[in-house]
C-alpha positions as CSV (number, residue, x, y, z in Angstrom):
1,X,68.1,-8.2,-215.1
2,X,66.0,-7.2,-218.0
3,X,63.5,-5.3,-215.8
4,X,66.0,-3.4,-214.1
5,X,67.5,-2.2,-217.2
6,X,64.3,-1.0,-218.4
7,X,63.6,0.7,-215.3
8,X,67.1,2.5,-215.9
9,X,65.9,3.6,-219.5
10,X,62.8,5.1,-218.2
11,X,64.6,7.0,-215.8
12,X,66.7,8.5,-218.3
13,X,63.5,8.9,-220.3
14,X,62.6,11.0,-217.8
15,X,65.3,12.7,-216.9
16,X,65.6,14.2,-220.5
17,X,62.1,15.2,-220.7
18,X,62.2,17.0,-217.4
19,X,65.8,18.8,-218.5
20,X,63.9,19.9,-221.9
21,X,61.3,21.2,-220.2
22,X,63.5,23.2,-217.9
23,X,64.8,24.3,-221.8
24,X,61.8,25.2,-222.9
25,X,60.4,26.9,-219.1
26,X,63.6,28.7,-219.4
27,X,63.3,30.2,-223.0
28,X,59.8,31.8,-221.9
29,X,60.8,33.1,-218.7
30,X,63.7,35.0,-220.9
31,X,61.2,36.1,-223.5
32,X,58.6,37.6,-220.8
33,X,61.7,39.1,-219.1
34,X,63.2,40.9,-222.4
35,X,60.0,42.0,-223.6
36,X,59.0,43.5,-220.3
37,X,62.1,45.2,-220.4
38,X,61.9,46.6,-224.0
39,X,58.4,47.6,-223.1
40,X,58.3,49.7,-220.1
41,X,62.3,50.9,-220.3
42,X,61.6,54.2,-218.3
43,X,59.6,52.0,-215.4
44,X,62.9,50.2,-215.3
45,X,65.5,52.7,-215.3
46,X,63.6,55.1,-212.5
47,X,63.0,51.9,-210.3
48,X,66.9,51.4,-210.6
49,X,67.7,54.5,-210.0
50,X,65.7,54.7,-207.2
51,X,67.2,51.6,-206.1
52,X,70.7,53.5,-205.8
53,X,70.0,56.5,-204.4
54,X,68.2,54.9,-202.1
55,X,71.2,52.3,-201.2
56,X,73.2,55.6,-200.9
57,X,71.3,57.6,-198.9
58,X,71.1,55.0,-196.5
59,X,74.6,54.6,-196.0
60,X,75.1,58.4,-195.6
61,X,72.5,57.9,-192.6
62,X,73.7,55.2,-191.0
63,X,77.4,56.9,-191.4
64,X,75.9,59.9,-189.7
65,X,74.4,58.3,-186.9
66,X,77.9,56.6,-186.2
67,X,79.6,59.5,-184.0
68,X,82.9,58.6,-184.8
69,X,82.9,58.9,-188.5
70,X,81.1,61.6,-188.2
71,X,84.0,63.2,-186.4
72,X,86.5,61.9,-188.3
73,X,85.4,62.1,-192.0
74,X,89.7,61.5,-192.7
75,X,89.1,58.2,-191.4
76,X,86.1,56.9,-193.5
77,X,87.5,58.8,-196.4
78,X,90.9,56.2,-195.8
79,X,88.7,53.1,-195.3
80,X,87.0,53.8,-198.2
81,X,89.9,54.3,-200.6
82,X,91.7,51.1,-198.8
83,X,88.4,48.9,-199.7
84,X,88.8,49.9,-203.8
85,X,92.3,49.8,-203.7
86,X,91.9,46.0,-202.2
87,X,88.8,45.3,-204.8
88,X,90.5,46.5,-207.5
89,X,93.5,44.6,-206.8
90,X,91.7,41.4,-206.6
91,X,89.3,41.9,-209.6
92,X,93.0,42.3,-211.5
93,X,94.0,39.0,-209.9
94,X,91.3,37.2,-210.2
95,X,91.1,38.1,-214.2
């Protein structure tokens, strides 16, 4: 019985060494990841905003190539109110 016991110490021997290192890992991934931030800010707010115009163009491009919405702008202007009006309502619901 005794050597089962110890074997369930050094488990949990383990176990906490391998949660503070996940601690400590942790804490230098977030350091790395805030100064790169602070020191290239502009790198990081183009490649954002590239990021959304990008997203946004190709949506317009792919809304164009559907012939329907292109002909009926009313309709995708309705669908797109309906989907915030639904979002909106369940952020409020959910908060």
């Amino acid at each position: 019985m005794k050597i089962i016991q110890d074997q369930k110490h050094n488990i949990e021997a383990e176990v906490k060494r391998l949660e503070d290192m996940g601690v400590v890992i942790g804490d230098k991934a977030k350091y790395l990841r805030d100064s790169a931030f602070s020191r290239f800010p502009v790198v990081f707010v183009l490649l954002s905003a590239f990021g959304l115009v990008a997203t946004f163009y190709s949506f317009e491009k792919l809304i164009d190539k559907s012939e329907f919405f292109s002909n009926h702008p009313e309709v995708l202007l309705l669908i797109g109110l309906s989907t915030l009006t639904f979002t909106g309502t369940l952020y409020k619901k959910l908060s």
